[in-house]
C-alpha positions in Angstrom: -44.9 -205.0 13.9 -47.1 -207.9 12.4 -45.1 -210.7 11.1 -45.7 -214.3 9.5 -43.6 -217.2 9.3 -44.7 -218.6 5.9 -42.6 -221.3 4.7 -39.3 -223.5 4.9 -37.7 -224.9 2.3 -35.7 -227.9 2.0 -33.8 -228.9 -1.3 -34.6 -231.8 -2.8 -32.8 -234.3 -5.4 -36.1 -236.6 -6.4 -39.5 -235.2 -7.5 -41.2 -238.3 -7.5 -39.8 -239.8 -4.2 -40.2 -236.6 -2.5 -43.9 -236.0 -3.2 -44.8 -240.0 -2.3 -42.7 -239.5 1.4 -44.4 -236.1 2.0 -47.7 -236.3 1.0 -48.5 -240.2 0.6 -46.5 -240.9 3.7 -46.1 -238.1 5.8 -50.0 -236.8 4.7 -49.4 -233.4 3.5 -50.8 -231.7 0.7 -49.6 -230.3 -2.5 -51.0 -226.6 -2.7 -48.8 -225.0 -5.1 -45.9 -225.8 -8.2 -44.2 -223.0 -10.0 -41.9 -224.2 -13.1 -39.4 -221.7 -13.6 -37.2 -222.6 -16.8 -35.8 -219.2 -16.9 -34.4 -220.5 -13.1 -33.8 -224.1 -13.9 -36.1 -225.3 -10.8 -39.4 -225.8 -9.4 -40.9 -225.4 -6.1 -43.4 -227.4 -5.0 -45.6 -226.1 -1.7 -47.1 -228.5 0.9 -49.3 -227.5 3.5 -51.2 -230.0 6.4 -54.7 -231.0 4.4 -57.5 -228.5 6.1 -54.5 -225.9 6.8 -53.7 -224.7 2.9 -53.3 -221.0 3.9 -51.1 -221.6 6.8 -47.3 -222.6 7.2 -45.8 -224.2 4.4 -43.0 -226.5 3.1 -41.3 -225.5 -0.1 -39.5 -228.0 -1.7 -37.1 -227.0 -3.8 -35.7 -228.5 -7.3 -33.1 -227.7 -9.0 -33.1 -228.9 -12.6 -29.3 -229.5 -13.1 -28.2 -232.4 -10.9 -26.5 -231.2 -7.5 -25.1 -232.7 -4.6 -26.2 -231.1 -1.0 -24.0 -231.5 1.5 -26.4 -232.9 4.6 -25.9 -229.6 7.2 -27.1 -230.3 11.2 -27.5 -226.5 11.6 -30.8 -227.0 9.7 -32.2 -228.8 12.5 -35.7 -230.8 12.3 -39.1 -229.9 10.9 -41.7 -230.8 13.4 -45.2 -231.6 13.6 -47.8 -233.0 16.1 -49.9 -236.1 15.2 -53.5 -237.6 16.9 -51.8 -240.5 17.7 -47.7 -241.2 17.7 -47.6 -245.0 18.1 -50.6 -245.5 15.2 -49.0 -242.5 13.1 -45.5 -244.0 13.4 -47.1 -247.8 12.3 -48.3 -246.2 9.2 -45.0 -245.1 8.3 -43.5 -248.4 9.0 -45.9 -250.0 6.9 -45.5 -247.8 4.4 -41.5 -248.7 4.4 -40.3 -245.3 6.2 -37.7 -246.1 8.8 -38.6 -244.9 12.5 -34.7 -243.3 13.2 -35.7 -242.7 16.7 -39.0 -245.0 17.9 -41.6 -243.1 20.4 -40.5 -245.0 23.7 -41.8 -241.9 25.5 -44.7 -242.1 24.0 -44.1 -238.6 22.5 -41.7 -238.5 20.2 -40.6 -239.7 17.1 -37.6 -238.8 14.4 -38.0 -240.4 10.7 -35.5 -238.8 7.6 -37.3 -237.6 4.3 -35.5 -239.1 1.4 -32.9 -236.3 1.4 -32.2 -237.3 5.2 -34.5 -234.2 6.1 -34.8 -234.7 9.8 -38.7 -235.1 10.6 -40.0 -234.8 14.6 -43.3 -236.3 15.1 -44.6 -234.7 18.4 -47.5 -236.3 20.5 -50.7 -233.8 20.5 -51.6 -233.5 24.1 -50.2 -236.0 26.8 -47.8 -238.3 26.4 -49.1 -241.9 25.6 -48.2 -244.7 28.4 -45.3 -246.0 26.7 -45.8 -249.7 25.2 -44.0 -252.2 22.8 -42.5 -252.4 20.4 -41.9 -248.8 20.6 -40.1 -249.5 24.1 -37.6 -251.8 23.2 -36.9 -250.5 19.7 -33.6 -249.4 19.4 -32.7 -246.2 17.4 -31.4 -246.5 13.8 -29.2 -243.9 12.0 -29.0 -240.2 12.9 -31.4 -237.8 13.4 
């Protein structure tokens, strides 16, 4: 028995905000949008630029205004990055808060802006660990 894992979808309450964390933050893609009026949502597919067929995110919007509950059994989506101290700069200069900083030099925790909890993972070794990733303390949850 052959099986996939496709996608995972997260609900989101901003379009716009979501598509500028994802893909001109976070770097991924936009592959697919389906408008479903019928439904009253859209879904909006991201994939890893270079990696369009392979595992997905699906965000999901619904077209009346809801209020999610934020739920820890979801857990974390999780990727691996080149570099975790120059990947995690980025995002600080691009105004994304670093939730839990890469002391270890291998990983990271940011939120998406629907406090989606995001693990950056180190490809390869660990980095040497090095300021001001040591000494920066952890903000919020994760």
């Amino acid at each position: 028995l052959f099986m996939k894992f496709l996608h995972t979808m997260v609900r989101i309450t901003d379009i716009d905000k979501s598509i500028d964390f994802y893909c001109n933050k976070l770097g991924l893609k936009e592959v697919r949008r389906i408008e479903n009026s019928e439904g009253r949502f859209t879904l909006i597919f991201l994939s890893i630029p270079g990696d369009e067929k392979g595992t997905q995110i699906e965000l999901t919007y619904n077209w009346d205004k809801q209020e999610y509950e934020l739920g820890r059994n979801f857990g974390h989506l999780a990727f691996s990055v080149e570099n975790i101290y120059s990947f995690c700069q980025k995002l600080l200069d691009d105004g994304v808060t670093i939730n839990r900083p890469p002391r270890d030099g291998r990983m990271a925790f940011i939120q998406s802006p629907d406090k989606i909890s995001i693990e950056l993972l180190q490809k390869g070794k660990n980095l040497p660990p090095k300021e001001p990733w040591l000494s920066m303390p952890n903000v919020g949850s994760w």
